[in-house]
C-alpha positions in Angstrom: -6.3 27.2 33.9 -9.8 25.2 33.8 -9.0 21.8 32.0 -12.7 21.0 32.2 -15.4 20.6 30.1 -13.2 22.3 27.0 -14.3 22.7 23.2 -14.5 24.8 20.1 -16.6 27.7 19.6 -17.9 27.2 15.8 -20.5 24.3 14.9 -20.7 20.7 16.1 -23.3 18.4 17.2 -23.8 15.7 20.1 -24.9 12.2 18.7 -26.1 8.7 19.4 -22.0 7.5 20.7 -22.7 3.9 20.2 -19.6 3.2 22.6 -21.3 0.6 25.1 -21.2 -2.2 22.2 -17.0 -2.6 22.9 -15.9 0.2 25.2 -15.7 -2.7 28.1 -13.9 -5.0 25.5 -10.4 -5.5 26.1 -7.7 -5.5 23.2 -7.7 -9.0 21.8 -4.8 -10.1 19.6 -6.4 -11.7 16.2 -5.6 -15.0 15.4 -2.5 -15.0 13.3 -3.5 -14.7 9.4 -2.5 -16.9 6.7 -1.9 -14.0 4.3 -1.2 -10.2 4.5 -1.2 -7.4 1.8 0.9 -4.9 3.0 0.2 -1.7 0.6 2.7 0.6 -0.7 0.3 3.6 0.4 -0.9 4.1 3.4 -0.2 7.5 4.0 -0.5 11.5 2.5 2.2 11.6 0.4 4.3 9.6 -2.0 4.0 6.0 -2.0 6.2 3.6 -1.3 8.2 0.9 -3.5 8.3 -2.3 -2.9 12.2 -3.6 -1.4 11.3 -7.2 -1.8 10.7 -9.3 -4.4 8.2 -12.4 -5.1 9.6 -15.4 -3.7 11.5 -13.2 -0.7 11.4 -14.3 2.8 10.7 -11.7 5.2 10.6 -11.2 9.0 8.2 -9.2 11.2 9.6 -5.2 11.1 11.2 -5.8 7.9 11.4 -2.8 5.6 9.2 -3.9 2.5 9.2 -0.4 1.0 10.3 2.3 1.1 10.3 5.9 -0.7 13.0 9.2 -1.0 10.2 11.8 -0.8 9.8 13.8 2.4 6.3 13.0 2.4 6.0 9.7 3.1 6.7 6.7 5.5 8.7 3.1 5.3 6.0 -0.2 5.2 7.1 -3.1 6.9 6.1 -6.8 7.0 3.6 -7.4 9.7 4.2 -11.1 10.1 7.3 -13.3 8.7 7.0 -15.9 5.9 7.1 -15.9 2.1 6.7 -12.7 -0.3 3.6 -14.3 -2.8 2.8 -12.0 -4.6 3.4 -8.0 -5.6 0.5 -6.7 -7.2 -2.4 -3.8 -7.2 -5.1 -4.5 -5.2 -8.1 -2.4 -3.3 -7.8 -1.7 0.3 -10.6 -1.7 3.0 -10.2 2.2 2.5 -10.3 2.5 -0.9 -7.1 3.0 -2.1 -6.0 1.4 -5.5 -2.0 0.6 -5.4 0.6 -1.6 -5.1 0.4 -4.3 -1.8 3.2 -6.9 -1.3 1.4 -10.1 -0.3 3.2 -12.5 2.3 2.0 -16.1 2.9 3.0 -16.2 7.1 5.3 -19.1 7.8 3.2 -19.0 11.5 6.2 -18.4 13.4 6.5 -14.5 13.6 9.7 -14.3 13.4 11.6 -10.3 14.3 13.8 -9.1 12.6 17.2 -8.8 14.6 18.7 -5.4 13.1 15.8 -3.4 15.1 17.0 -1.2 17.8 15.2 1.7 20.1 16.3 5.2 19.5 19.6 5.4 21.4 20.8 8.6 23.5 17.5 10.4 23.0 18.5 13.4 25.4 21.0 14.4 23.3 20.0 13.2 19.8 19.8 15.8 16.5 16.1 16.0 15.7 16.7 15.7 12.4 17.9 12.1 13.2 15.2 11.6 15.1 13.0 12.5 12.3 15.3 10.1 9.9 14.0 7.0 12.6 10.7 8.3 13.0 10.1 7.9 8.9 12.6 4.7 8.9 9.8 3.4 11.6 6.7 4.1 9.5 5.1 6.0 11.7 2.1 8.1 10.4 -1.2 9.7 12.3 -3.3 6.7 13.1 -6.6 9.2 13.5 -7.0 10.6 10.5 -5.5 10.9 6.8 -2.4 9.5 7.9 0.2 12.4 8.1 3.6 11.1 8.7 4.6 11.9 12.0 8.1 12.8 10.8 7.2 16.1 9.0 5.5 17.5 12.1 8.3 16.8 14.3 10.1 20.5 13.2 9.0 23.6 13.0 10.9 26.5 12.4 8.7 29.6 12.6 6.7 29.3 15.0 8.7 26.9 17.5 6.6 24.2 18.3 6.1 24.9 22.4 3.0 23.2 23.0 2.0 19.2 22.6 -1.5 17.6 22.7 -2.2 13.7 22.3 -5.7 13.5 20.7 -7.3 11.2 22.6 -10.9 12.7 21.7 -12.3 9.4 19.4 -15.5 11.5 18.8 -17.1 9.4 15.8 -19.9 6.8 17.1 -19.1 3.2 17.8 -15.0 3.6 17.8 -13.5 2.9 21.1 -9.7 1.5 20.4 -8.2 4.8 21.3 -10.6 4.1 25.0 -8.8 0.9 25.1 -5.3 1.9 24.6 -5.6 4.8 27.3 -6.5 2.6 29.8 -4.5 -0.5 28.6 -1.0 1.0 27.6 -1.6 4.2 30.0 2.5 4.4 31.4 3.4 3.5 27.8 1.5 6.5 26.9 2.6 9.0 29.1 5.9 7.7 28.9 5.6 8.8 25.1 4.3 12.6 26.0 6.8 12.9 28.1 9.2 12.2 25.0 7.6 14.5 23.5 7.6 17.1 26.1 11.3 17.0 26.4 12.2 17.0 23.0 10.6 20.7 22.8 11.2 21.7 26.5 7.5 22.2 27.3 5.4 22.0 30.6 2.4 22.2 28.1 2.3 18.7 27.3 -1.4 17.5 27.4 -3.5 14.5 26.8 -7.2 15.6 25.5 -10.2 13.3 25.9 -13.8 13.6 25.6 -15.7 13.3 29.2 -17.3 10.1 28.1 -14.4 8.5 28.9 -14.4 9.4 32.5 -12.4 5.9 33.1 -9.5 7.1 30.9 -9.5 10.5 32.4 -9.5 9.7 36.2 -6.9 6.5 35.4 -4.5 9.3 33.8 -4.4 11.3 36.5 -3.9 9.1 38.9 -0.7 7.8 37.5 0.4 11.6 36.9 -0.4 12.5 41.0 2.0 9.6 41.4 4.5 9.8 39.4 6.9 12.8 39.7 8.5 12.4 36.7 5.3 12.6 34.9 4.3 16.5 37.2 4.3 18.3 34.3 1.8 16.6 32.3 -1.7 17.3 32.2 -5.2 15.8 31.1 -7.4 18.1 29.3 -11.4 17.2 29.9 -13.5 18.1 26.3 -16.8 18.4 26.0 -18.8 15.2 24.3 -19.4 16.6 21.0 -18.1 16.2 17.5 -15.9 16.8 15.6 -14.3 17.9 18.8 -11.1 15.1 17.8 -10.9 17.5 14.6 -6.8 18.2 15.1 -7.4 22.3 14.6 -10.9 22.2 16.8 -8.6 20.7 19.0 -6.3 22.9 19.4 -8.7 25.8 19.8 -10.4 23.7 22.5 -7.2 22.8 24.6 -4.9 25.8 24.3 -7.0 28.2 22.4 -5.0 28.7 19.5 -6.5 29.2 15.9 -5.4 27.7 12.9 -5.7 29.8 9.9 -7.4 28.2 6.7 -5.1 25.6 4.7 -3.1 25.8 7.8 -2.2 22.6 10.0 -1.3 22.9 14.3 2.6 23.3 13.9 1.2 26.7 12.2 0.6 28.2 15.7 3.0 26.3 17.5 0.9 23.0 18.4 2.7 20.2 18.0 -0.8 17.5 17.7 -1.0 13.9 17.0 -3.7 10.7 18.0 -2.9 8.8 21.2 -2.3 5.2 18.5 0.4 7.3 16.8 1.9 8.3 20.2 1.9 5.1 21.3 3.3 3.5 17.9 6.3 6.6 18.3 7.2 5.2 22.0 7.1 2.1 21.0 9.5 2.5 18.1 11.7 5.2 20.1 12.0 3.0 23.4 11.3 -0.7 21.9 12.7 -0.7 18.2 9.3 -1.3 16.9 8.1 0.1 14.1 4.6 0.2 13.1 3.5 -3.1 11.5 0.1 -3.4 13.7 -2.4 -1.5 15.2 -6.2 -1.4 17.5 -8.9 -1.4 15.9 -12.5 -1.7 16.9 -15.0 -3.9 15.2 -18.5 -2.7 16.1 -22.1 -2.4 14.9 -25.4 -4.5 15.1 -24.4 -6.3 12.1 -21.2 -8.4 13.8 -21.8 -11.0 16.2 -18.7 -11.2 18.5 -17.9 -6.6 18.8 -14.3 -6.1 20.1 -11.6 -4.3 20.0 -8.1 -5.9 18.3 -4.6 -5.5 17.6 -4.4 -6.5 14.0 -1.2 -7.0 11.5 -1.0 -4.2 9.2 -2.1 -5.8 5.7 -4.6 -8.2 7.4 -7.7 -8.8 5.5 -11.3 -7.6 6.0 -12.5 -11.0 6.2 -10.3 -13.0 8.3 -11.0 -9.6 11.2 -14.4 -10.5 10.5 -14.2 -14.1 11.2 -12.3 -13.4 14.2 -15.8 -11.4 15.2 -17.9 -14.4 15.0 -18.6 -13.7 11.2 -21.7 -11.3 9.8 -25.2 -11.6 10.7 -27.8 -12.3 8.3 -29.2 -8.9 8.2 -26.2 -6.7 7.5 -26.5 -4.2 5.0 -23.3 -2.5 4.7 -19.5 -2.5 6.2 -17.3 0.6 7.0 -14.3 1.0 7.4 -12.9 3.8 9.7 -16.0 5.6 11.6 -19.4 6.3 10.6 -19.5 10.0 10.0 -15.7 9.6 7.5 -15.5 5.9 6.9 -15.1 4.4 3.6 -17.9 1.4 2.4 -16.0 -1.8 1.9 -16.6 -4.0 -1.3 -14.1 -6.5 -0.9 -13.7 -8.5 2.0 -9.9 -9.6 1.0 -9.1 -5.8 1.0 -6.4 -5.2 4.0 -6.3 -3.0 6.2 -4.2 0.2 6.8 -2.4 2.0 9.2 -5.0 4.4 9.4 -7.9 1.9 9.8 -9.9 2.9 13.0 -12.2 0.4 12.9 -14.6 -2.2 10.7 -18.2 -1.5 11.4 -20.9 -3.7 10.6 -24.2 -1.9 9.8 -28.1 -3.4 9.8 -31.0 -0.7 8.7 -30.9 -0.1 12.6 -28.6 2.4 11.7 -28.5 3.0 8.0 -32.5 3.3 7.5 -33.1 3.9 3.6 -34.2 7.4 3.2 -34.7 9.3 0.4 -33.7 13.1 -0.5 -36.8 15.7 -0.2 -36.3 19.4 -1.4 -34.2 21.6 1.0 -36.4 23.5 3.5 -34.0 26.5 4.4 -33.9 25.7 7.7 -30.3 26.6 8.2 -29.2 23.7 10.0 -26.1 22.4 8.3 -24.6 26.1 8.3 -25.2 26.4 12.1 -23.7 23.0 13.1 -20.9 23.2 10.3 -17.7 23.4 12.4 -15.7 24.8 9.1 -18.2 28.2 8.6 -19.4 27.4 5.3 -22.6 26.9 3.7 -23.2 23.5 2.7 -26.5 24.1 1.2 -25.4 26.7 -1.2 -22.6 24.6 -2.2 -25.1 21.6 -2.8 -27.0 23.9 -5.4 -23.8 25.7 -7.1 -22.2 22.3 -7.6 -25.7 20.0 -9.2 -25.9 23.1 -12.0 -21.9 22.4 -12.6 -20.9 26.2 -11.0 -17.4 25.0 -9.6 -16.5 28.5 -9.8 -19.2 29.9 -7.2 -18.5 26.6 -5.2 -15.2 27.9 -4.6 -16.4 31.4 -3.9 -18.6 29.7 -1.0 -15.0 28.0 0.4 -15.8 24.9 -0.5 -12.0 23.9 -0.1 -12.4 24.5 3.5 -14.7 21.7 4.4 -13.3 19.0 6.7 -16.1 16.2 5.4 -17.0 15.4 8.6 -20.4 14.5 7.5 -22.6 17.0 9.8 -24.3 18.7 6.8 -26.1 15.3 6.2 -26.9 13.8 9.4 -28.5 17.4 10.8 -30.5 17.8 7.5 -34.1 16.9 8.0 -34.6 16.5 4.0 -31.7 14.0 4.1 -30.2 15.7 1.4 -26.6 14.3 0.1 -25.2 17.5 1.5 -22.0 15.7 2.4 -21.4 14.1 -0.8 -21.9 16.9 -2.8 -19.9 19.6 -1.1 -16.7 16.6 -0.9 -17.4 16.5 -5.0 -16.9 20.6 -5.4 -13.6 19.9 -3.0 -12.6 17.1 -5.5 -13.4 19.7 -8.5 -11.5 23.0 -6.9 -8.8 20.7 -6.4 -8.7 19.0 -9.6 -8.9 22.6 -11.7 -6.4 24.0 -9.4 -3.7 21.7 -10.8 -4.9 22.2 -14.4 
């Protein structure tokens, strides 16, 4: 089987990858904040409620909320001091909801009652999944699926597993970092995984501009014999090629059917950060109260990559960077093609945070929107099959009904639509709104 060069077969584009600014950049531990906001949502699915109350002192991996629905994931504390305050605030994301804010005492102190994941061999999955949720473990690539619900899946039986370590989006290299800096920590974890569903289709995927990560990798499987099984899968440079179903056609050529996920066709696929984060709460009694990020972009002065406290403000990561130059324009959060634009630099960040990029008019130029040309190019690079353009005219005369005639719903908003459009049309935005609108008459 040719574990070379692999990728999907519908749309994409190869871009500027901005990498060299921090893919030489060690992970740095930030300075230890003074204050976290630890939000109650930071996942699909039901938010949490807050266990604590104001005036509460908590330690590090201390439950601070917690939720009954399937669909969502515990929070913890990410450092230990004094609950301040439980209020709504705005994440770096964008998200409006509830955050419990802890002043750190400086000392970080654990909490004792965490434990690894005993007798794994053995265990029920469905206490496994009872842990995994208990941990807070959700995807750390994307929109922040909690890992639990994909662990089981009854028809089909999940029989193949893929760590995504694509990181396709410009600029973003702390999924880079953590293959080559936590490497046995993150085959250890595929292996976990790859026992738990009795697989020698176990895989780690990563773009070839990593070529580091890839020949690292497998090195440590040629020498490891408990690790034989295991395999790194090469992908072609090209985005959205970390997308989890253009994935899975890519690695193991299987097809995920519209509104379907991976566990539909037996692919059992989740970001290299949430492996690690499941190894380290299944072998170490972690759970996930911090994360890698990359800070990037001509408009930060000090670019690294850093492992953060969950809840740790866009300012004080900032600062850590050697603080904003003069020129900046504009800061993302996440990546460049999907992130969010951040208005508030005392918004926290999330377990889904990627990164905080700081942008000059070297790369957002100001450009206005000239009248479409037909050209054709955001249906021929749209990795979802649809037709952005048409979508873009349905939707500005208000036709949410032929929107959703043109699948609209299936769009992944990766953003292609408007960087390949040579009007610079806000093909992106648009098509997202008709989404937002299908969706919001679906429930009427």
């Amino acid at each position: 089987m040719n574990l070379k060069n692999l990728t999907f077969s519908v749309g994409g584009v190869h871009m500027d990858e901005h990498k060299s600014l921090t893919e030489a950049c060690p992970i740095e531990r930030i300075d230890q904040p003074e204050v976290v906001h630890i939000p109650m949502s930071q996942h699909i699915g039901a938010p949490c409620s807050p266990t604590v109350s104001v005036g509460d002192h908590v330690k590090v991996g201390q439950v601070v909320g917690t939720a009954d629905a399937f669909i969502s994931a515990d929070v913890h504390a990410s450092v230990s001091g004094e609950v301040i305050a439980i209020e709504k605030r705005y994440t770096a994301d964008g998200r409006y909801c509830v955050c419990v804010s802890i002043q750190s005492d400086g000392q970080n102190t654990m909490d004792e009652d965490l434990h690894p994941f005993e007798n794994f061999d053995t265990a029920n999955i469905d206490d496994l999944m009872k842990f995994v949720k208990k941990a807070g473990i959700v995807g750390m690539g994307g929109a922040g699926f909690p890992l639990h619900a994909k662990l089981k899946s009854e028809d089909p039986l999940l029989d193949i597993v893929i760590l995504n370590g694509a990181e396709c989006e410009p600029f973003l290299t702390c999924d880079h970092r953590i293959m080559l800096e936590k490497s046995d920590d993150l085959l250890s974890s595929l292996k976990l995984f790859a026992d738990l569903y009795h697989t020698k289709e176990a895989y780690i995927a990563i773009e070839e501009n990593k070529p580091d990560a890839i020949s690292d990798l497998e090195n440590r499987i040629a020498n490891n014999p408990d690790w034989k099984d295991l395999k790194i899968a090469g992908c072609k440079t090209k985005y959205p090629q970390g997308d989890s179903k253009r994935m899975s056609e890519a690695v193991v050529d299987r097809i995920v059917p519209q509104n379907g996920v991976t566990n539909d066709v037996g692919v059992m696929l989740t970001n290299v950060g949430t492996s690690l984060a499941f190894y380290n709460a299944v072998a170490k009694g972690l759970p996930s109260f911090e994360r890698v990020i990359t800070v990037s972009g001509s408009g930060i002065n000090t670019p690294k990559n850093i492992l953060v406290p969950i809840g740790t403000r866009v300012g004080d990561i900032l600062d850590f960077c050697g603080g904003l130059k003069d020129n900046y324009i504009e800061i993302i959060c996440g990546g460049p093609m999907t992130g969010k634009s951040v208005f508030d630099l005392d918004s926290p960040i999330t377990k889904t945070t990627s990164g905080i990029l700081v942008f000059t008019e070297e790369e957002r130029p100001a450009t206005e929107e000239s009248p479409c040309i037909k050209c054709s190019r955001c249906v021929d690079h749209c990795p979802a099959n649809i037709n952005p353009t048409d979508i873009n005219a349905a939707i500005l005369k208000n036709r949410v009904d032929l929107a959703q005639e043109l699948h609209a719903d299936q769009c992944m908003e990766c953003g292609i639509c408007s960087f390949v459009c040579p009007a610079k049309r806000n093909l992106s935005q648009s098509v997202k709104l008709a989404k937002r609108e299908i969706r919001m008459g679906s429930k009427k």
